[in-house]
Residue frames as a rotation matrix with the C-alpha (Angstrom) as fourth column:
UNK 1
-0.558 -0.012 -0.830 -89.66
-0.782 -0.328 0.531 177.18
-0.278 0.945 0.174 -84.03
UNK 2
-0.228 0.153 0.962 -91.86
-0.706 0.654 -0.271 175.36
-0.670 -0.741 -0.041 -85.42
UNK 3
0.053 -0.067 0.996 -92.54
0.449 0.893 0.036 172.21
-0.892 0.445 0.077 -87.61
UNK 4
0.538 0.594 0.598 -93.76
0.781 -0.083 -0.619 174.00
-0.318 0.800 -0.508 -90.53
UNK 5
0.912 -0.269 -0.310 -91.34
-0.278 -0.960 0.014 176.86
-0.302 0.074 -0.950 -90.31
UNK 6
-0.186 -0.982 -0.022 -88.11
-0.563 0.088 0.822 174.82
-0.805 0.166 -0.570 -90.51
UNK 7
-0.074 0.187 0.980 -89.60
0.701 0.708 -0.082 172.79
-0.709 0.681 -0.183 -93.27
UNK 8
0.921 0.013 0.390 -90.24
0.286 -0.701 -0.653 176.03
0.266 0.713 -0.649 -95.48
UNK 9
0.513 -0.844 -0.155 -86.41
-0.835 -0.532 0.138 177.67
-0.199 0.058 -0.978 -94.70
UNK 10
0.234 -0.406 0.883 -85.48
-0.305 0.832 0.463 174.27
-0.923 -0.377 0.071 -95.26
UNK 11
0.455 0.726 0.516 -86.87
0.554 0.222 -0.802 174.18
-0.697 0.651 -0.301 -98.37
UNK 12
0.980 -0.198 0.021 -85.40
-0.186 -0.947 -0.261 177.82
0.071 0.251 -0.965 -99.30
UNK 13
0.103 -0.939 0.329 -82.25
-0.651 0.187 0.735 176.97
-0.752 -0.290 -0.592 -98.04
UNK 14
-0.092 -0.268 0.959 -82.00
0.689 0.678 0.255 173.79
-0.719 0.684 0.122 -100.76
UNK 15
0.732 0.095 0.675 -83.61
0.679 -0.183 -0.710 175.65
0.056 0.978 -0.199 -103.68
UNK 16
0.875 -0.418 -0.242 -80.88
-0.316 -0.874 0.369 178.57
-0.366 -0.247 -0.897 -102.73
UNK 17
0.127 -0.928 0.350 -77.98
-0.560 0.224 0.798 176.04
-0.819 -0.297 -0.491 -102.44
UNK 18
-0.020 0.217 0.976 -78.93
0.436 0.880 -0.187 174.19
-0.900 0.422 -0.112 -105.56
UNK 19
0.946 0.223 0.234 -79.37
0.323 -0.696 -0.641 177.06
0.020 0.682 -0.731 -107.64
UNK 20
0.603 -0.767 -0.218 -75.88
-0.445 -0.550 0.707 178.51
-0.662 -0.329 -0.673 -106.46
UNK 21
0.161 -0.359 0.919 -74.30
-0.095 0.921 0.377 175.35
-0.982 -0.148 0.114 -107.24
UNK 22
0.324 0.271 0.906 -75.73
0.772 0.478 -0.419 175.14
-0.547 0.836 -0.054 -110.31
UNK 23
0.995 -0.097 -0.009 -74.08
-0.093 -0.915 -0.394 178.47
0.030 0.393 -0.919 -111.27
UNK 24
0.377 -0.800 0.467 -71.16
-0.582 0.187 0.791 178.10
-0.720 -0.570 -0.396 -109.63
UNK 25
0.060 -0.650 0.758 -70.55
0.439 0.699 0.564 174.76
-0.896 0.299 0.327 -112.14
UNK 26
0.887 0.425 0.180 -71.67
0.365 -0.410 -0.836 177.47
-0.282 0.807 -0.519 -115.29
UNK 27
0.917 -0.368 -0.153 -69.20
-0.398 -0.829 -0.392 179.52
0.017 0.420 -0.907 -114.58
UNK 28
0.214 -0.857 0.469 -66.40
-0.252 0.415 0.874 177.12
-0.944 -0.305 -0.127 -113.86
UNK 29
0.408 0.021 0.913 -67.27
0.760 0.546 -0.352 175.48
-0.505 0.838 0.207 -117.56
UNK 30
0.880 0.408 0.243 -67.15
0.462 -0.617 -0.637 178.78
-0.111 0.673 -0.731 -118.78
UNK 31
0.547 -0.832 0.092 -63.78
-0.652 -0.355 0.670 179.29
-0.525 -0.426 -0.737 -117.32
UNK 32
-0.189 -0.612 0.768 -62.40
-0.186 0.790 0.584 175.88
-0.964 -0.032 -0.263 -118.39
UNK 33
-0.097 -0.088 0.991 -63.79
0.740 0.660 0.131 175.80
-0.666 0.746 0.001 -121.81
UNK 34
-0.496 -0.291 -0.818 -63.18
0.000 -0.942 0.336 179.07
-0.868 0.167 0.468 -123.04
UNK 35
-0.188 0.460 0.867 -66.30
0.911 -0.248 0.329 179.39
0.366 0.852 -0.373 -125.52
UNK 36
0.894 0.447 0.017 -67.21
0.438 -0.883 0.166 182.82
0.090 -0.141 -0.986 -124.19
UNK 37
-0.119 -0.973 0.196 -64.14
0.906 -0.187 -0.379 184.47
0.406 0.133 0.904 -125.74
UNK 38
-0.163 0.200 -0.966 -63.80
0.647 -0.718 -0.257 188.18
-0.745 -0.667 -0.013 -124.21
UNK 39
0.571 0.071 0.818 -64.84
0.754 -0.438 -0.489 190.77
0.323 0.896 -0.304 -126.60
UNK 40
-0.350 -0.920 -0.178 -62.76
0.905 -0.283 -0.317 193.36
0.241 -0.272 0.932 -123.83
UNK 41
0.163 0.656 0.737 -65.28
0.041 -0.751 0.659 195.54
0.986 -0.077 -0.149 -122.24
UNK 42
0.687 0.187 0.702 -64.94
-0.724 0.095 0.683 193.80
0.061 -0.978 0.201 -118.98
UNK 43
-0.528 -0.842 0.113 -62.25
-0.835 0.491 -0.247 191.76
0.153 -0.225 -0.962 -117.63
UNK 44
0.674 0.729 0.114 -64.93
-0.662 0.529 0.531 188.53
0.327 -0.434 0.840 -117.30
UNK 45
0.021 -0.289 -0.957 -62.05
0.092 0.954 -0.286 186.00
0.996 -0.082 0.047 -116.73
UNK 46
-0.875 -0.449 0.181 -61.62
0.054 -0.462 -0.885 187.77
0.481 -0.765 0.428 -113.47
UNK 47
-0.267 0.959 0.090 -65.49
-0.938 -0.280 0.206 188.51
0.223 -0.030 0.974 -112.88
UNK 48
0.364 0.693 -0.622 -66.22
-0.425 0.718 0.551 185.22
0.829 0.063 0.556 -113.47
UNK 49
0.140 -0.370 -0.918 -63.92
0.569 0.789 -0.231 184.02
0.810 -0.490 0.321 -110.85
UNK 50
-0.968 -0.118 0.220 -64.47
-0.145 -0.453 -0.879 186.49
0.204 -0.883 0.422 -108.10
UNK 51
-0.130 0.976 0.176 -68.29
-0.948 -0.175 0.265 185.69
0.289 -0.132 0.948 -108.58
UNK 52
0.153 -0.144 -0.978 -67.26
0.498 0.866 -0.050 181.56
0.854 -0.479 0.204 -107.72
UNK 53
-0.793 -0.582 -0.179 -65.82
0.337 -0.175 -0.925 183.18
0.507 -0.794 0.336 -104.89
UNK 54
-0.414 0.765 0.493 -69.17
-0.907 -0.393 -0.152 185.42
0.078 -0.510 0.857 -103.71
UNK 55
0.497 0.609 -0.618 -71.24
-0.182 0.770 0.612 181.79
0.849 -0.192 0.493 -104.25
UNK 56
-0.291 -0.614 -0.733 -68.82
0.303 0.668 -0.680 180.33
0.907 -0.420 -0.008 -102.19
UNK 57
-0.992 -0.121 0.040 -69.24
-0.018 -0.178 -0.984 182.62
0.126 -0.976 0.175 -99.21
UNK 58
-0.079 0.994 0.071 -73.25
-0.945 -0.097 0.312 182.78
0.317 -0.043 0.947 -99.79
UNK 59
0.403 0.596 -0.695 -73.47
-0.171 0.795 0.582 178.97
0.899 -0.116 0.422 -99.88
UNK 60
-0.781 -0.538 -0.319 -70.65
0.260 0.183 -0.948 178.76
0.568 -0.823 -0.003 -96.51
UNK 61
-0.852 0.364 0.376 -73.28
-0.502 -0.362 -0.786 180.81
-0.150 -0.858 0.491 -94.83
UNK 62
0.046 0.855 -0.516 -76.47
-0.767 0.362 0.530 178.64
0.640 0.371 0.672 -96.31
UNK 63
0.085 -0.024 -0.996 -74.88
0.358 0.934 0.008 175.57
0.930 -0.357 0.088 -94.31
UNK 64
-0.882 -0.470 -0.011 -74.02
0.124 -0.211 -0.969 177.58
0.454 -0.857 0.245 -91.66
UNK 65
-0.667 0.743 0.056 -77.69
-0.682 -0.638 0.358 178.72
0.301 0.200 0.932 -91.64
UNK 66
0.234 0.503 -0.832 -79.12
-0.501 0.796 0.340 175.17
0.833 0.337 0.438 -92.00
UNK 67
-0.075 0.041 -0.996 -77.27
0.662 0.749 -0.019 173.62
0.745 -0.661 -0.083 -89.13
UNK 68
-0.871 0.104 0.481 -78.75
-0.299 -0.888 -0.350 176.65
0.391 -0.448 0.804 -86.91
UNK 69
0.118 0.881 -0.457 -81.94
-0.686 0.405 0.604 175.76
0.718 0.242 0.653 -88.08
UNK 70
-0.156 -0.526 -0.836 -80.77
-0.130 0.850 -0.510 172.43
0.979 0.029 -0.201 -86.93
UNK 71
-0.835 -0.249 -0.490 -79.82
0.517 -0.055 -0.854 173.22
0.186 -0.967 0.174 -83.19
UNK 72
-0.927 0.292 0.237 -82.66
-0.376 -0.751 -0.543 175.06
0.019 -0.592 0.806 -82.70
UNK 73
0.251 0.904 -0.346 -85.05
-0.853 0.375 0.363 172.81
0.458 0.204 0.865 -83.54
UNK 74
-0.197 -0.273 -0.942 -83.03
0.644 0.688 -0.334 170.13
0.739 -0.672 0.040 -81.23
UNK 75
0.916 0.330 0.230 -83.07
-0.034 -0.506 0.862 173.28
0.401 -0.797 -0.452 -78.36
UNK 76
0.432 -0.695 -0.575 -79.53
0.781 -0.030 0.623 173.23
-0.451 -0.718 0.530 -78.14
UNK 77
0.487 -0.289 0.824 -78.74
0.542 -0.640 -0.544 176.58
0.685 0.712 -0.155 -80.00
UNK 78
0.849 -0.176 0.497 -78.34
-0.518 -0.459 0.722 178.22
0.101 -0.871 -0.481 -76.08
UNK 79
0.962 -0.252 0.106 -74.64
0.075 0.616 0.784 176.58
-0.263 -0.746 0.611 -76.62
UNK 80
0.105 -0.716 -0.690 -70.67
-0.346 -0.677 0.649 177.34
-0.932 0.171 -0.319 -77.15
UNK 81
-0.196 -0.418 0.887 -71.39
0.409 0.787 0.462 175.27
-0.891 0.453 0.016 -80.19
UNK 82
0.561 0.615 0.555 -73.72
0.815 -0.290 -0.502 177.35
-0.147 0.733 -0.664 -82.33
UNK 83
0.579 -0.625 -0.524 -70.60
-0.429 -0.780 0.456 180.44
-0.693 -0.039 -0.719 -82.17
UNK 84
-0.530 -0.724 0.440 -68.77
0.337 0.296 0.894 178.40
-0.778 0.622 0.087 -84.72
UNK 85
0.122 0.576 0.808 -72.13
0.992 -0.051 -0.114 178.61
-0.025 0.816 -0.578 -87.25
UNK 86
0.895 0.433 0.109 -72.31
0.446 -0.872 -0.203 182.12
0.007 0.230 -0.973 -86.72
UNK 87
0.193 -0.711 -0.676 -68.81
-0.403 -0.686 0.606 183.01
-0.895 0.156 -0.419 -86.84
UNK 88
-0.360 0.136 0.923 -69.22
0.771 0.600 0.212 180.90
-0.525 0.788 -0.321 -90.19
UNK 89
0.513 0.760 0.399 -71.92
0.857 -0.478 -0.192 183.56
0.045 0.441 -0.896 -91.03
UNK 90
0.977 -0.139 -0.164 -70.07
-0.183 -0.937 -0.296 186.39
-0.112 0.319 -0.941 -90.59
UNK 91
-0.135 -0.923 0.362 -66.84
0.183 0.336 0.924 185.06
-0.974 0.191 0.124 -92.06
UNK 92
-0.364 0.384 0.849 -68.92
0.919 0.296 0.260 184.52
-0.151 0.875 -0.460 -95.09
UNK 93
0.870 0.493 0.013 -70.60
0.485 -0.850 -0.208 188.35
-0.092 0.187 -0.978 -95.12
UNK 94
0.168 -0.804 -0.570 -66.72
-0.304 -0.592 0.746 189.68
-0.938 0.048 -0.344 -94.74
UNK 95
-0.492 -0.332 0.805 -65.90
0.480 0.667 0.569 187.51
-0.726 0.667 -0.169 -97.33
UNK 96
0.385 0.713 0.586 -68.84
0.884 -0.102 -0.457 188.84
-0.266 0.694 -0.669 -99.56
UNK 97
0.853 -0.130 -0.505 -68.06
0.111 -0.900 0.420 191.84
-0.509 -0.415 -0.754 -98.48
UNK 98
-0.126 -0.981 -0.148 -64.05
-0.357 -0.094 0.929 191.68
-0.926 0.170 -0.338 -99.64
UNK 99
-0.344 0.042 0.938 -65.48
0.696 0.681 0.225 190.18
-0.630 0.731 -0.264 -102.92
UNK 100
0.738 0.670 -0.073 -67.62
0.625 -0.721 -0.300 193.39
-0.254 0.176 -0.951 -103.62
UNK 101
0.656 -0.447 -0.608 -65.43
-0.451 -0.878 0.159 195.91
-0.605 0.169 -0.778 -103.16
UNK 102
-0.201 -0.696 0.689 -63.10
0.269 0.637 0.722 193.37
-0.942 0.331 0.059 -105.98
UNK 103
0.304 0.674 0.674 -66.04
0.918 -0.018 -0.396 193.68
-0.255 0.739 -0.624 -108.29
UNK 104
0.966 0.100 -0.239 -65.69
0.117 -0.991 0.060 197.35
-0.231 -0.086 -0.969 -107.92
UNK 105
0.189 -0.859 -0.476 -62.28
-0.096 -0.499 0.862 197.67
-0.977 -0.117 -0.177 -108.49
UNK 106
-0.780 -0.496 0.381 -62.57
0.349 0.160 0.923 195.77
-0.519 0.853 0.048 -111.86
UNK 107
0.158 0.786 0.598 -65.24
0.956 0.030 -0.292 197.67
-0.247 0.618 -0.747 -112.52
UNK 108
0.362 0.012 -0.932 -63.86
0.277 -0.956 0.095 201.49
-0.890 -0.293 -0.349 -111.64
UNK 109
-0.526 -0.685 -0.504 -61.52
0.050 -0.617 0.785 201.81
-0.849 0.388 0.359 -114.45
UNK 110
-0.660 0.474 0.583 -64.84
0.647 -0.035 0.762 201.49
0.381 0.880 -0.284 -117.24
UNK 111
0.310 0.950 0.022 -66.31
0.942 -0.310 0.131 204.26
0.131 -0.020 -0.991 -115.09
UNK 112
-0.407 -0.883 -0.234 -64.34
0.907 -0.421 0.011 207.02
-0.108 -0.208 0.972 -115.37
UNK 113
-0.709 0.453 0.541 -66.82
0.275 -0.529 0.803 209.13
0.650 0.718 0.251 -117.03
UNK 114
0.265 0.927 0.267 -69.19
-0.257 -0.199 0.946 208.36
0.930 -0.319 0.185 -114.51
UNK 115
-0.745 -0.531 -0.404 -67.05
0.227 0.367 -0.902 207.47
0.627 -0.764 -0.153 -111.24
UNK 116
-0.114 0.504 0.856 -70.63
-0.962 -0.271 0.031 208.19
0.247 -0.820 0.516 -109.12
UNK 117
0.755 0.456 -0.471 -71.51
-0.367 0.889 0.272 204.38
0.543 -0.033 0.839 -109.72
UNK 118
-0.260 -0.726 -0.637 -68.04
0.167 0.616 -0.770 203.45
0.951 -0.307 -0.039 -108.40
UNK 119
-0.875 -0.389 0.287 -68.89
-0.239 -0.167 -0.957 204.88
0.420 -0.906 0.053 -105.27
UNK 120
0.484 0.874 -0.025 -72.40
-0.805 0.457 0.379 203.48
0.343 -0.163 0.925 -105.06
UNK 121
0.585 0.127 -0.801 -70.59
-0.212 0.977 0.000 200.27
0.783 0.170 0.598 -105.12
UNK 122
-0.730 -0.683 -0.018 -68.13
-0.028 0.056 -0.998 201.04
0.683 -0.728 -0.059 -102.51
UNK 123
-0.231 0.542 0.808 -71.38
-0.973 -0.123 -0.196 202.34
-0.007 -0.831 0.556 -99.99
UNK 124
0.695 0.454 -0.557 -72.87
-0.449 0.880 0.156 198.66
0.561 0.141 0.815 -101.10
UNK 125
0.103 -0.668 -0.737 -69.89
0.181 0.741 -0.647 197.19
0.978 -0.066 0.197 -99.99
UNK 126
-0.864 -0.202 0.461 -69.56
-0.385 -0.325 -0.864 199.20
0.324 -0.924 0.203 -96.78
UNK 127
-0.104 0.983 0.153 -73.46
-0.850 -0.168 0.499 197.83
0.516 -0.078 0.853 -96.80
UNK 128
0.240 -0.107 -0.965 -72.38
-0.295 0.939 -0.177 194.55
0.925 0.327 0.194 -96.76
UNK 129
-0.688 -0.700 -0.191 -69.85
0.186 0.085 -0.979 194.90
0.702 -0.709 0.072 -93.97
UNK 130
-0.529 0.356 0.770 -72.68
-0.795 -0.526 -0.303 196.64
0.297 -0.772 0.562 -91.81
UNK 131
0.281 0.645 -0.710 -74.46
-0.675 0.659 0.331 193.56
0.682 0.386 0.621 -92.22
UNK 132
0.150 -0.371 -0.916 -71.69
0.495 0.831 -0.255 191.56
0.856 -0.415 0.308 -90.76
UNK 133
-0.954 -0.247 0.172 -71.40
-0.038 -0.470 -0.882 193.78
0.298 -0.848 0.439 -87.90
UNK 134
0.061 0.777 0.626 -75.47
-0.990 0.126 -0.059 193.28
-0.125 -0.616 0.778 -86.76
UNK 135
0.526 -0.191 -0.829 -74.33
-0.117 0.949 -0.293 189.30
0.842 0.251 0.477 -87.29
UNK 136
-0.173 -0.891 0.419 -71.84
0.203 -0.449 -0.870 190.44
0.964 -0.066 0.258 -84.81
UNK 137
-0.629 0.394 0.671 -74.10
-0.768 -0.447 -0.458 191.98
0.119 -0.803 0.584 -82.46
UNK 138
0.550 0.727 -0.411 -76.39
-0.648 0.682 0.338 188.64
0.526 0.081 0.846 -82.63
UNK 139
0.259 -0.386 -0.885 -73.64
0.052 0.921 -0.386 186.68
0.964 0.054 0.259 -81.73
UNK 140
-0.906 -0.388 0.171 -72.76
-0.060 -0.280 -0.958 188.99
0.419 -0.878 0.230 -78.27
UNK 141
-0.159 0.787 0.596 -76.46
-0.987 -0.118 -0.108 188.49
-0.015 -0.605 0.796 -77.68
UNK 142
0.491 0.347 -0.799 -76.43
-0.266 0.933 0.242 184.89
0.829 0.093 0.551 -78.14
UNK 143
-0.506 -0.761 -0.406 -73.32
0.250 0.321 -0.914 184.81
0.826 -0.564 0.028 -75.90
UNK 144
-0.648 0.300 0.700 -75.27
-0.647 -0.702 -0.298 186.64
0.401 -0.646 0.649 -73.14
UNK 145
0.709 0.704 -0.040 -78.19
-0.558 0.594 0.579 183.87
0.432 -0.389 0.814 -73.49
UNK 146
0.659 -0.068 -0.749 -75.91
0.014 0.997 -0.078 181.15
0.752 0.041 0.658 -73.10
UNK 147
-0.741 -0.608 0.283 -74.03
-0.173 -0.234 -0.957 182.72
0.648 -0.758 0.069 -70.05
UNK 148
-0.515 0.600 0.612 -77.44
-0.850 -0.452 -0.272 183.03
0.113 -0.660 0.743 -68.47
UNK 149
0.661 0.689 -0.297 -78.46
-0.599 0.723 0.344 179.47
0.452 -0.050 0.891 -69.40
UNK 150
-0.291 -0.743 -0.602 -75.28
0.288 0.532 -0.796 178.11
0.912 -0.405 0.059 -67.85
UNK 151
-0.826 -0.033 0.563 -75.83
-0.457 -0.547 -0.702 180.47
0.331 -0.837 0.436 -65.10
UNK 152
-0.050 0.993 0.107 -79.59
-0.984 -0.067 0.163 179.28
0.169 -0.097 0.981 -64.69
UNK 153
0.449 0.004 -0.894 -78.24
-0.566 0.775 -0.281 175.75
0.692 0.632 0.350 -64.88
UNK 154
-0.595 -0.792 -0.137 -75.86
0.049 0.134 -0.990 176.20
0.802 -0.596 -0.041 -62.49
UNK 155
-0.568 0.090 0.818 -78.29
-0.783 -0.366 -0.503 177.69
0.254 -0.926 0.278 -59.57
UNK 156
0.325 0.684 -0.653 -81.07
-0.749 0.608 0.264 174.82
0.578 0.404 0.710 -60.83
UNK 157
0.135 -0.503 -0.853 -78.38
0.201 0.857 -0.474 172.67
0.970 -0.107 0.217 -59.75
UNK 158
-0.872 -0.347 0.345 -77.35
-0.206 -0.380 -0.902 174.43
0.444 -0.857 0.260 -56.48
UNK 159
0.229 0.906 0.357 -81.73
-0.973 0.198 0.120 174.45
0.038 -0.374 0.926 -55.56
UNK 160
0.276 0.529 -0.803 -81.77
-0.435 0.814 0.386 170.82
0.857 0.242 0.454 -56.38
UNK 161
-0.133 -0.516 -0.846 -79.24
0.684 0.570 -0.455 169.70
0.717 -0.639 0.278 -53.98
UNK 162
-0.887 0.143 0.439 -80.53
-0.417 -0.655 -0.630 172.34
0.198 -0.742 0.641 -51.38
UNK 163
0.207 0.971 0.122 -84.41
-0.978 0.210 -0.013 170.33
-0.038 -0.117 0.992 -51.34
């Protein structure tokens, strides 16, 4: 990867995590100083605090993301270490995931009329999850490299001390 590439996702990655943040403390105020009284269309105390929760798992996977970045620009991503980040990453997509389909519940009971949208939001959620399952499949192909660099490591060694 190179110079210029981890410096732009770097980049992205801050304005991402900075921007979260900066939501994230909105809605806490908004929680804690109850000026935004409900008017009772939407449950928002609830809303607002299942949507802290989605930041949360977005920004879990931003760091996870970043210290990828990280290892791969050292060249040691091919190791049993980088399986924490990415089970990080798809902790965080379940998570998102289990946050969605929340939304959706406190949203079903103002669609009654129209109960197609509720089930939009359920596929979304199931979207979500599918997500973490090709996260999933990344991670059994990482595992594969790093068997094969151990393995490759291992004969390397076996040649050396054979010459």
């Amino acid at each position: 990867m190179g110079k210029l590439t981890v410096r732009a996702l770097r980049a992205v990655l801050v304005v991402v995590l900075t921007g979260t943040v900066f939501v994230q403390a909105m809605m806490v105020w908004a929680l804690v100083s109850g000026n935004d009284p409900e008017d009772g269309t939407l449950p928002l105390t609830a809303l607002r605090v299942v949507t802290i929760l989605g930041i949360g798992a977005a920004q879990v996977a931003l760091v996870c993301v970043w210290r990828l970045v990280a290892m791969v620009r050292r060249g040691t991503v091919f190791s049993h270490a980088a399986f924490r980040y990415v089970d990080g990453i798809i902790g965080a997509i379940v998570a998102a995931a289990l946050v969605w389909f929340s939304v959706t519940a406190l949203n079903a009971p103002g669609q009654r009329e129209d109960p197609g949208v509720t089930l939009i939001m359920g596929g979304i959620g199931v979207a979500i999850l599918g997500v973490a399952l090709i996260v999933l499949v990344l991670r059994m192909l990482l595992a594969q490299a790093v068997d094969r660099d151990v393995e490759a490591t291992r004969m390397q060694a076996e040649l050396n001390e054979v010459i």
